[in-house]
Backbone bond lengths (Angstrom), bond angles and torsions (degrees), N, CA, C in turn:
res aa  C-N    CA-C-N  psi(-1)  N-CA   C-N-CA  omega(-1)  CA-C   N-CA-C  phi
1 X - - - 1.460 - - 1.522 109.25 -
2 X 1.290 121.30 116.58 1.518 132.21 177.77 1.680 100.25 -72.70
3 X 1.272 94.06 146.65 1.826 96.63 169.13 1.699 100.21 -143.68
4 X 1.301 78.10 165.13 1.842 84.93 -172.30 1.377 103.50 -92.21
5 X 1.836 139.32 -174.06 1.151 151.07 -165.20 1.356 95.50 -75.96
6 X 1.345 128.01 -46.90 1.596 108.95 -173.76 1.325 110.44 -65.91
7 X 1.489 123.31 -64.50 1.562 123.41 149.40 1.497 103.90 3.08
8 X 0.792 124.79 -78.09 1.460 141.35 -148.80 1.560 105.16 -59.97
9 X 1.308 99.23 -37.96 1.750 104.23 -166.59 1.571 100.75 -94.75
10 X 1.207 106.61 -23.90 2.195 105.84 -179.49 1.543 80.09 -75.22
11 X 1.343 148.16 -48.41 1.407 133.34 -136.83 1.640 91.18 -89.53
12 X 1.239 122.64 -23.28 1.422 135.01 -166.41 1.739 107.09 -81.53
13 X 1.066 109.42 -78.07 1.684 127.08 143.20 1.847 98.80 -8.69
14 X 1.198 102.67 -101.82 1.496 99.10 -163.85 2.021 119.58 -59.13
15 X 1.454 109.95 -18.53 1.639 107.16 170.59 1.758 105.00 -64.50
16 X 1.410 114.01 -42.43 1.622 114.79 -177.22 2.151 97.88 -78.40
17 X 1.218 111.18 -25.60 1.662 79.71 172.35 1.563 114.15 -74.33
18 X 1.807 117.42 -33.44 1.426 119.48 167.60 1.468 110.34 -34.62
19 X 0.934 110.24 -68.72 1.969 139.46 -156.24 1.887 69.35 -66.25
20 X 1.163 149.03 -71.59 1.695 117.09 -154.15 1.345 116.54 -83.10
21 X 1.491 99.87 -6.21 1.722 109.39 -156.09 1.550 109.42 -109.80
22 X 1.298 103.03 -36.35 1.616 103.16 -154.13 1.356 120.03 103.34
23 X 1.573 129.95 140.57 1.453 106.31 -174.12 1.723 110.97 -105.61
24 X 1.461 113.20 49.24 1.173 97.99 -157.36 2.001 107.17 -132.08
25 X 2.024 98.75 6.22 1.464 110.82 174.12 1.391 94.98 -138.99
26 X 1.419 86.74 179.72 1.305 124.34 -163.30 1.873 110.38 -52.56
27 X 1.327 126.83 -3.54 1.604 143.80 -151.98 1.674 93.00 -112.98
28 X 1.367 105.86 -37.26 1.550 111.13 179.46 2.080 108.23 -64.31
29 X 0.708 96.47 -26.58 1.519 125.22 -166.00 1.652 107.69 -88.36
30 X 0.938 129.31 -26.80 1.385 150.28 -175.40 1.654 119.77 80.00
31 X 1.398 105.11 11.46 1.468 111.80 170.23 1.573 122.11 -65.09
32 X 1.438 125.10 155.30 1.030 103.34 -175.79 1.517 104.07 -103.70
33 X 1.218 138.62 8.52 1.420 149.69 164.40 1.565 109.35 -160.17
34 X 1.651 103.65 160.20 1.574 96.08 154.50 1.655 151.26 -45.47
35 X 1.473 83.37 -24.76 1.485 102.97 176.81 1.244 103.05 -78.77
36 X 1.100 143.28 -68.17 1.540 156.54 -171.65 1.927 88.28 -15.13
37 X 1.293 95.28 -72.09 1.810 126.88 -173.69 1.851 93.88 -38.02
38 X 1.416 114.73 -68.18 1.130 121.84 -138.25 1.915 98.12 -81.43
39 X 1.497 114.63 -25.77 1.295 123.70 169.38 1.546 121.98 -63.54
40 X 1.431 105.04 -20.23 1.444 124.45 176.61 1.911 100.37 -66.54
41 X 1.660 91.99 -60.65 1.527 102.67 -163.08 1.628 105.70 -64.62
42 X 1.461 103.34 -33.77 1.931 105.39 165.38 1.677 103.12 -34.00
43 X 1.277 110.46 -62.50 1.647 109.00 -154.59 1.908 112.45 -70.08
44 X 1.484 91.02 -27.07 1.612 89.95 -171.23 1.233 129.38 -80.30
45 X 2.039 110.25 -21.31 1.143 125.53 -147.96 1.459 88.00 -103.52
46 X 1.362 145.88 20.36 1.031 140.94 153.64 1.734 121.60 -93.45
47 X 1.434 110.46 -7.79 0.919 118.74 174.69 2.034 124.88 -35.99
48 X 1.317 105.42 -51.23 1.346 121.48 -177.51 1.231 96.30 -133.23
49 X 1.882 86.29 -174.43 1.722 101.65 164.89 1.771 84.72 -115.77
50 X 1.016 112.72 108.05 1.830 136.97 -177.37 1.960 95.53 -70.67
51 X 1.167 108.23 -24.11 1.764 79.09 -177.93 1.250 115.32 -77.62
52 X 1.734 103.77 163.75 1.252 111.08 -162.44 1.138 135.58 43.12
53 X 1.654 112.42 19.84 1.532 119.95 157.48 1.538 107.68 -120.93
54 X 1.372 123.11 162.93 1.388 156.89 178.13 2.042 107.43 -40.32
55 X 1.004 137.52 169.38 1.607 123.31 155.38 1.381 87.23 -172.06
56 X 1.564 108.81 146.33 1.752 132.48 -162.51 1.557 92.26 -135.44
57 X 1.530 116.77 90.39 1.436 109.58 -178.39 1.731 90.69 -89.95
58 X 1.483 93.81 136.28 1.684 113.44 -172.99 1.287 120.19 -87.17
59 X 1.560 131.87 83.04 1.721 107.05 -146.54 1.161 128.98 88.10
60 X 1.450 124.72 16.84 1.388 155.96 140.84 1.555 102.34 22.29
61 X 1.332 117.31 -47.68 1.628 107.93 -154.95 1.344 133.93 49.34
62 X 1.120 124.80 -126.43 1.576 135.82 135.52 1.386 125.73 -33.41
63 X 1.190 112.17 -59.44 1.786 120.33 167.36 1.455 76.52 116.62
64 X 1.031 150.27 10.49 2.098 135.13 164.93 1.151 116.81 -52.37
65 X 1.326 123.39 -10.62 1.872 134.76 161.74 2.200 87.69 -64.22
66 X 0.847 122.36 -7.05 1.271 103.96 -150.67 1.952 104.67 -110.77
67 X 1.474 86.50 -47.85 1.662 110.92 171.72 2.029 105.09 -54.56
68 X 1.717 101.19 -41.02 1.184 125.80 -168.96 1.950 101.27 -58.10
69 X 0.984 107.18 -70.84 1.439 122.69 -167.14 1.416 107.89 -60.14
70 X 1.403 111.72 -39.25 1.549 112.41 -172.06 1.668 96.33 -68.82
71 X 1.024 104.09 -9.91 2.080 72.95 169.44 1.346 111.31 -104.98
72 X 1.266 115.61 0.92 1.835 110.25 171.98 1.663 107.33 -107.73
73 X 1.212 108.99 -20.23 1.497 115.09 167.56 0.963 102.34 -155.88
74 X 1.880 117.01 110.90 1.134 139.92 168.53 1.745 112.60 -82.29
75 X 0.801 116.31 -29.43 1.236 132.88 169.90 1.920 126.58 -59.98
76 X 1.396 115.90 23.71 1.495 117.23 -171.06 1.516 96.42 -135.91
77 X 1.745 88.85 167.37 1.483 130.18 168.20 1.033 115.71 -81.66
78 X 1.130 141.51 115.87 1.288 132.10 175.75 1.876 116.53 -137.44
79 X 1.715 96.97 129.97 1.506 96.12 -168.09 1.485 87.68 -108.33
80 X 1.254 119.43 147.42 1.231 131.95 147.49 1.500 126.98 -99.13
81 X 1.372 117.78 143.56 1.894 125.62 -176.67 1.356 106.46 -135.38
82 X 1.148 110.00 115.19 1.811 115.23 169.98 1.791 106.90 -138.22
83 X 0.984 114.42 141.43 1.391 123.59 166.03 1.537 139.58 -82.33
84 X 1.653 99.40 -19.48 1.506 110.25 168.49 1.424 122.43 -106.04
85 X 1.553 95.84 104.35 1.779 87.82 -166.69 1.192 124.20 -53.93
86 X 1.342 119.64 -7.43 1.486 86.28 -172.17 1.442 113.89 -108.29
87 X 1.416 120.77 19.56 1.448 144.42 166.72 1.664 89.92 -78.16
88 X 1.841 121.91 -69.04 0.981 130.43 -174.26 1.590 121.04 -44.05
89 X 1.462 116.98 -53.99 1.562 138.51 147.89 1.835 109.05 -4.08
90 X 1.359 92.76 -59.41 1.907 104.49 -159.15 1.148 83.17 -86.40
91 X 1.767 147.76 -67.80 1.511 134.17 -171.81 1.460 93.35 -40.25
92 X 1.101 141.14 -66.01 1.183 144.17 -134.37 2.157 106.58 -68.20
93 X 1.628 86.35 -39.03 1.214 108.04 -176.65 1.768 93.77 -68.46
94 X 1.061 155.82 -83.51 1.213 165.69 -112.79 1.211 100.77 -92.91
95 X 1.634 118.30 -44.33 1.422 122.08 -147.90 1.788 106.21 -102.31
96 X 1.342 94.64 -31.99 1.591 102.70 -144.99 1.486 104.41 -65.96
97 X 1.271 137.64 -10.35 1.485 130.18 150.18 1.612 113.42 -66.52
98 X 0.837 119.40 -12.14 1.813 105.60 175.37 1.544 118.61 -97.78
99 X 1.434 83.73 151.96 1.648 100.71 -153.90 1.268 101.92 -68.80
100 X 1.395 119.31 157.95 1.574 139.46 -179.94 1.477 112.39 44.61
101 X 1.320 103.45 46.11 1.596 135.45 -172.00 1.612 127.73 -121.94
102 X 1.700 115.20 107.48 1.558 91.46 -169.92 1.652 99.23 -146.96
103 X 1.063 119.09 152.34 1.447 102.95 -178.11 1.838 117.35 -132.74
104 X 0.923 110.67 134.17 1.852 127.70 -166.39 1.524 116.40 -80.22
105 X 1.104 143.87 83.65 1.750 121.74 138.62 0.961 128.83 -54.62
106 X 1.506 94.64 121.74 1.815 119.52 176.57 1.674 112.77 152.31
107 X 1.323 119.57 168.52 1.365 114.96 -157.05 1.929 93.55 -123.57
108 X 1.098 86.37 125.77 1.796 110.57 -170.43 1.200 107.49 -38.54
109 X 1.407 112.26 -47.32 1.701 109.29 -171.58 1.625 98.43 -58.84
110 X 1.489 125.93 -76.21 1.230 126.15 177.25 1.355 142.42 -76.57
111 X 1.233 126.36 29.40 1.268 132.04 -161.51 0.959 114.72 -148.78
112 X 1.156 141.44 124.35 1.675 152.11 159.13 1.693 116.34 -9.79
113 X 1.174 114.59 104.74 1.646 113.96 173.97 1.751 119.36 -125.95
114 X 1.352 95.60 167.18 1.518 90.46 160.75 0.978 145.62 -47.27
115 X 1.612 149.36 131.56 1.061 105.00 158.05 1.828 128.03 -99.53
116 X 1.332 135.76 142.11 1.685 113.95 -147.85 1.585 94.27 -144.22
117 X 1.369 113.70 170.59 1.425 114.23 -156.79 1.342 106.98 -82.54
118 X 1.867 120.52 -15.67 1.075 111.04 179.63 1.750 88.60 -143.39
119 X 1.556 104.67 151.37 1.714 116.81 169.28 1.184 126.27 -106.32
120 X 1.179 139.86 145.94 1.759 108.71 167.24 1.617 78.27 -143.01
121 X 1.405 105.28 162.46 0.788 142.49 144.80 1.587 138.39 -118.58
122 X 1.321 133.72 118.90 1.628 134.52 -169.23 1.457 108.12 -129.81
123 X 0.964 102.92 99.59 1.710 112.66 164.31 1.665 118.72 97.30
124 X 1.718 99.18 -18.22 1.454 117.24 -177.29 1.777 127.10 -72.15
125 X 1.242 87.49 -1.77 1.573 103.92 175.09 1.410 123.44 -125.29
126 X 1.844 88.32 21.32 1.955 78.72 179.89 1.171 99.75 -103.91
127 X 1.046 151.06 5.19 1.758 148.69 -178.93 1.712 114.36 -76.05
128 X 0.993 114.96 110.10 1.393 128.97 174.91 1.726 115.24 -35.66
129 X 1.125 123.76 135.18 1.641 132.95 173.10 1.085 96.14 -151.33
130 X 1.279 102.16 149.95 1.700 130.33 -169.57 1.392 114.20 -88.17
131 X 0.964 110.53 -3.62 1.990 123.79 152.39 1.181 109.29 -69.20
132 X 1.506 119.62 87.89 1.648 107.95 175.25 1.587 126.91 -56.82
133 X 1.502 104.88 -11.12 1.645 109.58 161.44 1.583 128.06 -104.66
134 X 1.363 83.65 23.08 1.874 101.91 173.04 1.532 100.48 -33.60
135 X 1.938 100.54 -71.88 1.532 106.99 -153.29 1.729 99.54 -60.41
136 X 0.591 131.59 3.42 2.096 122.30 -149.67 1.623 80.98 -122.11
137 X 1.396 142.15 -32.71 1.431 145.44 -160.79 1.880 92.03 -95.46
138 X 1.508 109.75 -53.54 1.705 104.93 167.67 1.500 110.00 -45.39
139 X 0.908 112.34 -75.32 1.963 114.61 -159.75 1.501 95.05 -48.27
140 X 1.490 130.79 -69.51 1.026 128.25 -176.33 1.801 120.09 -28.81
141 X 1.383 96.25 -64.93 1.965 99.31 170.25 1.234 112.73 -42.77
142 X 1.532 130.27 -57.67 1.133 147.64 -119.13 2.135 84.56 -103.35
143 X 1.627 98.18 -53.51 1.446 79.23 177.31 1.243 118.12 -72.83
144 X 1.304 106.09 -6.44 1.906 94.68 -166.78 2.063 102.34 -101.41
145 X 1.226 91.17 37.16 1.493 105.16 164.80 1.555 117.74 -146.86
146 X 1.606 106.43 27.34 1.530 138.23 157.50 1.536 117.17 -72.44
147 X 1.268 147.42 143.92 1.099 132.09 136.48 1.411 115.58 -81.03
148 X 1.232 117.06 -55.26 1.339 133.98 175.32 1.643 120.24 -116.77
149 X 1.309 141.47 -27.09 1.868 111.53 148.04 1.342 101.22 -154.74
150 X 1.380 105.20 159.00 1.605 112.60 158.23 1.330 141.63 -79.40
151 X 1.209 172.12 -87.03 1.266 164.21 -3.86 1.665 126.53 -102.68
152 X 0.994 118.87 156.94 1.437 126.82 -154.57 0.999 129.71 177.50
153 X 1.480 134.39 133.16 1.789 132.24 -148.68 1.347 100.65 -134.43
154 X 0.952 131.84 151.31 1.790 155.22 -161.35 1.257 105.40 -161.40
155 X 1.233 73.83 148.58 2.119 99.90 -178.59 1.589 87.63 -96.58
156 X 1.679 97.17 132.77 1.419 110.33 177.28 1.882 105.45 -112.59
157 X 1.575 113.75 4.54 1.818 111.56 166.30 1.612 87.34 -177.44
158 X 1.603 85.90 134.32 1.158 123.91 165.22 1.567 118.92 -128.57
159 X 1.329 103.39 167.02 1.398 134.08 154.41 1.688 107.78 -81.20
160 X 1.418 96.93 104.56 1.832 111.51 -176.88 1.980 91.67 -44.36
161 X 1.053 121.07 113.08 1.291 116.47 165.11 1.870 106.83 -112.61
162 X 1.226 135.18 -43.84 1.152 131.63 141.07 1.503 76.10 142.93
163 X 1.542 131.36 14.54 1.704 115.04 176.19 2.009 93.42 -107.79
164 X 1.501 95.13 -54.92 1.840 92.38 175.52 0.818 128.26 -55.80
165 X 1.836 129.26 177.30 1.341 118.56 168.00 1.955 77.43 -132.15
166 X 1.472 112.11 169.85 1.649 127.14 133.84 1.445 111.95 -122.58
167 X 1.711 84.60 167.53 1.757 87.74 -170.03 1.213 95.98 -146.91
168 X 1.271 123.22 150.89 1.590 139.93 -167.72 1.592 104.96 -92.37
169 X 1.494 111.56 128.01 1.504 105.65 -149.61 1.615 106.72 -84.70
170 X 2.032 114.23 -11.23 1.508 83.59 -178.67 1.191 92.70 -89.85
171 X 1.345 148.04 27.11 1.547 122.89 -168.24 1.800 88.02 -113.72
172 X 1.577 121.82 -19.41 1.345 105.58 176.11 1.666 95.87 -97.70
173 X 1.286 141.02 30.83 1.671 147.63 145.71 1.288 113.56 -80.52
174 X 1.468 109.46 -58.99 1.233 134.05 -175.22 1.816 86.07 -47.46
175 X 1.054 145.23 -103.34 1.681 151.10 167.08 1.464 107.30 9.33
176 X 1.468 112.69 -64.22 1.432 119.00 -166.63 1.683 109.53 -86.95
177 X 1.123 116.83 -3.25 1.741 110.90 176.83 1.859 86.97 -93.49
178 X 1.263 128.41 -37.74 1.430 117.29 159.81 1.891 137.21 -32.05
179 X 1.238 81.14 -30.82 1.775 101.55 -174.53 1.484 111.52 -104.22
180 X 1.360 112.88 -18.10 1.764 98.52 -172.87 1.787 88.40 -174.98
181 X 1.237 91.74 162.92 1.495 106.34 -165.25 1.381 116.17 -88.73
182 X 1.446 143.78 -19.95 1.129 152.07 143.98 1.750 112.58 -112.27
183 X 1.819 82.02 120.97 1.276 127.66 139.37 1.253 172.57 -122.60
184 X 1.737 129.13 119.66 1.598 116.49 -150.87 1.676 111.64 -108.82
185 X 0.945 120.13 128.23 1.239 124.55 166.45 1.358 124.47 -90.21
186 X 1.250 130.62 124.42 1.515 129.73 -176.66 1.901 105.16 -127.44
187 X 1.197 102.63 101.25 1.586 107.16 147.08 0.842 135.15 -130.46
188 X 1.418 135.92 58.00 1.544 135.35 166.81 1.338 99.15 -113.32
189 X 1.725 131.88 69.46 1.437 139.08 -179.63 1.219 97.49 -142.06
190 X 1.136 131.91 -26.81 1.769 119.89 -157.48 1.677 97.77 -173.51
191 X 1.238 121.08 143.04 1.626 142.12 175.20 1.370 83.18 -62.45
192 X 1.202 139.78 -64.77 1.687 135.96 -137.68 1.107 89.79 -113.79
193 X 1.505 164.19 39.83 1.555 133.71 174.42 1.499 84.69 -162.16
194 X 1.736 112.65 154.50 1.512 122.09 153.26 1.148 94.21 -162.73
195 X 1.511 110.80 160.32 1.537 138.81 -140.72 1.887 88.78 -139.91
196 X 1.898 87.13 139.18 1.674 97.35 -167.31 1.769 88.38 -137.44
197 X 1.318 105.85 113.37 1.486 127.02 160.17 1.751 108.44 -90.46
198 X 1.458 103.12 114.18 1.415 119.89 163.99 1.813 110.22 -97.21
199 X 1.235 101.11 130.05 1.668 96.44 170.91 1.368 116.44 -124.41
200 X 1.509 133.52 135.54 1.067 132.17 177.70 1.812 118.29 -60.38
């Protein structure tokens, strides 16, 4: 599997947090604690009532979106997609005995996916690419492999590190009221992060 220069630098980035961290918490992942992670999954997992529907975690990591959901809806499908195996490796390791459980190599923008009744994406779209219409080309794919909604969280301020990006939340609204007729914005969770529910 070829990857491009940004590719290159998230896969680069997260092998040196493995190599200081271990690949087996939340540091491998680029979080800066569990909580960081788990405040994310606060905002998204209200999205629906997920049982007995489909879920396309976008950037899988670990698959802990997965451990996460099964206790508020035990009742789902859930695919996982990550591109760096050896993030993918450890989901794979943890998860891959549980039922209605399966997990994907390959990178969302270019690669063959599901399509499932609900998407999320968490944390997998904050990494900077030199396509200034990266983010607006993500949501678009990502919803149009929705049946029924998307969701997805962005860093709205950073510290220029040259791996993240932020993004100003009505101009990534402004995009998604383009694509589908209901949309929710939620930021009263975090100074730096907000969470965007698309519904079919």
């Amino acid at each position: 599997m070829s990857i491009s220069p940004d590719s290159a630098a998230v896969f680069g980035y997260h092998r040196y947090m493995i190599a200081l961290h271990g690949n087996r918490g939340p540091a491998a992942l680029g979080w800066r604690d569990t909580e960081s992670q788990i405040i994310r999954f606060d905002a998204l997992a209200p999205m629906a009532n997920l049982n007995g529907h489909s879920l396309l975690d976008a950037g899988c990591g670990h698959g802990d979106l997965r451990s996460y959901l099964h206790n508020l809806y035990p009742d789902i499908v859930y695919y996982g997609m990550e591109q760096i195996p050896e993030l993918l490796d450890e989901a794979t390791r943890r998860y891959q005995d549980w039922e209605a459980t399966a997990f994907i190599r390959g990178d969302f923008m270019t690669d063959d996916m599901p399509v499932a009744d609900y998407v999320m994406a968490s944390g997998s779209l904050n990494y900077y690419n030199a396509d200034p219409d990266f983010i607006f080309k993500a949501i678009t794919r990502l919803y149009e492999h929705c049946r029924k909604g998307f969701a997805f969280n962005l860093l709205s301020h950073i510290i220029p590190n040259g791996l993240l990006a932020a993004y100003n939340p009505d101009v990534i609204m402004e995009h998604c009221r383009q694509l589908c007729p209901q949309v929710v914005l939620k930021n009263d969770y975090s100074n730096e992060d907000f969470t965007v529910f698309m519904y079919r």
